[in-house]
C-alpha angles and dihedrals in degrees: 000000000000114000125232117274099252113242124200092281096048095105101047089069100065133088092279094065091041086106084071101068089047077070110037096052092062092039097050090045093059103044086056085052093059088041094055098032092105133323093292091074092039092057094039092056091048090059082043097057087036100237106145078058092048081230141097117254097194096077092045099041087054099059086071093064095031094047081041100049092044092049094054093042081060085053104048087042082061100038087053095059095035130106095215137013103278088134102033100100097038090052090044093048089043085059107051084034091073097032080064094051099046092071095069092044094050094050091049085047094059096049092055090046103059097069092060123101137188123358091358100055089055088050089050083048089055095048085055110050097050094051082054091056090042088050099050085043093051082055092046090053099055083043092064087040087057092049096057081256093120095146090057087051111043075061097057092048094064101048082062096051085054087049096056090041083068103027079054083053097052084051098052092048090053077057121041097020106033097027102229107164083017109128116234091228106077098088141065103034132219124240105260091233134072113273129196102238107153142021109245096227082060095065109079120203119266081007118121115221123199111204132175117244113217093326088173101048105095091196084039093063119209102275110175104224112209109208127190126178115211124173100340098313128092128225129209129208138161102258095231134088109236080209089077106321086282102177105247086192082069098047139093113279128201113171108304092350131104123198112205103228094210104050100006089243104167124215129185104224103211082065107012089234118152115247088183139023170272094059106067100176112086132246115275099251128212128216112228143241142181117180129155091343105308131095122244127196133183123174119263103227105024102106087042108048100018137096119228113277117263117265110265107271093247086062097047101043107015089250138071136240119243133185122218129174089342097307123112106236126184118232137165087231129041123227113237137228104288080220116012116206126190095241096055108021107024114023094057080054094074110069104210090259095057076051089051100042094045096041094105093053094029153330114266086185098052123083093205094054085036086060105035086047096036095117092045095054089039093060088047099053095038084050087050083233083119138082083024102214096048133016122227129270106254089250091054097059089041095053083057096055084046088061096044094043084058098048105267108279121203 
């Protein structure tokens, strides 16, 4: 078997690094102690995490040390090659500025930091511990400065430039590698259409429901759909936690509120927004729907913040993506459903405007005129007459004569 291809952060997972974790555990565990001592600490960690602002603080916050710290590296670079001191005090200000800066940024890093675990949270330890050398160089600099030694520390200046620059790569490999401060609902993503995932005498009032959404449509993705009915109404959210992916079905519910069980972020349900940290992104919401006894969701911004889907794997590459025993296989045919239902097979095949253009010959939505009429719309979409603008992928069509071979279930 092929290794992985080693990123920035690869050898700080081996046994040479392991030290780092004799110093991050303590450390992590008391900086969640602080956090959780009273509400104080709970509040400050929420601004921390930014999540009053539904946005992370520790990106913005470091713009102010590292802008600072650049700007006095340029200059150094022009005092050094100055005949007077033009540059002295500018250098000298650039430097305390972000020194001053940096203590925010720490602290929000930090909040952001103790709910890592692993190998990210080593990495996280690393990032750490060279801004903090960067930082006590940075003092010691402006302590020279002080002193009339400006040539010792414009060098030591720059050994601490060269410190942020990878402590700032560390950071960005806990981002954009490792997804720390990444929500978890990004993908994958919803079908953009209602889709009949539930009957409405299932749901129970004040009782929580988990349901797959289109587990079996490869261009559909598996989306985990949270449903709660409250006084009467039902309410839709995605089923995972944007902090890490955390299961709310599994969490702790009071009214129109959802507990994460592994980090304690809290959401309100009727908006998805986040009460506690540290997740700041909200919930993934779903329109609603009850129609003939069954529940429909759609997601709410999909049509608003999403690109369009990828094209079905068949369609991009003449062959299909199939899933066995929990490993991903490439096939010119796809295997279908072994038995095929409505909510989960037929019903995600018919986009809301297939549903508009065929109401006043049948419901495309409804499981009752899709089976009084299946013959008919079989015959439409195997003759490529429906939907109008695209026929349908071969294993689409056969998927539907599947249905109807075994009797339609719903």
């Amino acid at each position: 078997m092929a290794q992985q291809a080693p990123t920035l952060s690869s050898p700080i997972a081996g046994a040479r690094f392991a030290w780092l974790d004799r110093v991050a555990v303590p450390l992590q565990q008391g900086v969640y102690a602080v956090f959780r001592a009273g509400e104080v600490g709970r509040v400050a960690k929420n601004w921390l995490n930014g999540v009053p602002l539904r946005h992370r603080v520790h990106p913005a916050l470091v713009a102010i040390p590292i802008g600072a710290w650049t700007t006095a590296a340029v200059l150094d670079v022009l005092d050094g090659v100055s005949s007077d001191d033009t540059y002295q005090a500018a250098a000298d200000a650039a430097i305390l500025l972000g020194i001053v800066g940096a203590v925010p940024t720490v602290a929000a890093g930090l909040a952001d930091w103790v709910d890592t675990y692993d190998h990210q949270r080593r990495v996280g330890m690393a990032h750490a511990l060279v801004n903090s050398t960067a930082l006590a160089l940075y003092g010691a600099s402006l302590a020279l400065r002080a002193g009339g030694n400006r040539t010792a520390g414009r060098a030591l200046g720059g050994l601490a430039f060269g410190a942020v620059s990878l402590g700032g790569a560390l950071g960005g490999e806990l981002v954009y590698t490792l997804g720390i401060g990444v929500t978890f609902l990004l993908y994958p993503k919803p079908r953009d259409a209602y889709v009949d995932v539930l009957a409405s005498d299932a749901l129970v009032e004040g009782t929580p429901r988990v349901v797959e959404g289109t587990p079996r449509v490869v261009e559909d993705g598996r989306v985990p759909v949270l449903l709660l009915r409250h006084e009467g109404q039902v309410y839709a959210v995605e089923a995972w936690c944007p902090h890490v992916g955390g299961p709310l079905g599994d969490g702790a519910f009071e009214g129109l509120t959802v507990e994460c069980p592994w980090h304690q972020s809290c959401f309100h349900l009727d908006d998805g927004r986040p009460l506690n940290g540290p997740a700041s992104a909200p919930l993934r919401t779903f329109a609603v729907q009850e129609r003939d006894g069954r529940i429909l969701v759609r997601p709410s911004d999909e049509g608003k913040t999403w690109p369009p889907a990828p094209a079905p794997p068949r369609e991009r590459h003449g062959r299909s993506t199939t899933t066995v025993e929990g490993e991903t296989t490439m096939k010119g045919e796809t295997t279908l459903p072994t038995t095929p239902t409505f909510s989960q097979d037929i019903r995600p095949l018919f986009r809301d405007k297939d549903v508009s253009s065929m109401l006043q010959a049948f419901d495309l939505s409804n499981y009752d005129s899709v089976k009084a009429h299946a013959e008919a719309i079989y015959g439409r979409v195997a003759d490529g007459t429906m939907p109008c603008d695209v026929a349908w992928p071969p294993e689409r069509v056969a998927l539907l004569r599947a249905w109807i071979d075994q009797g339609c279930p719903r």
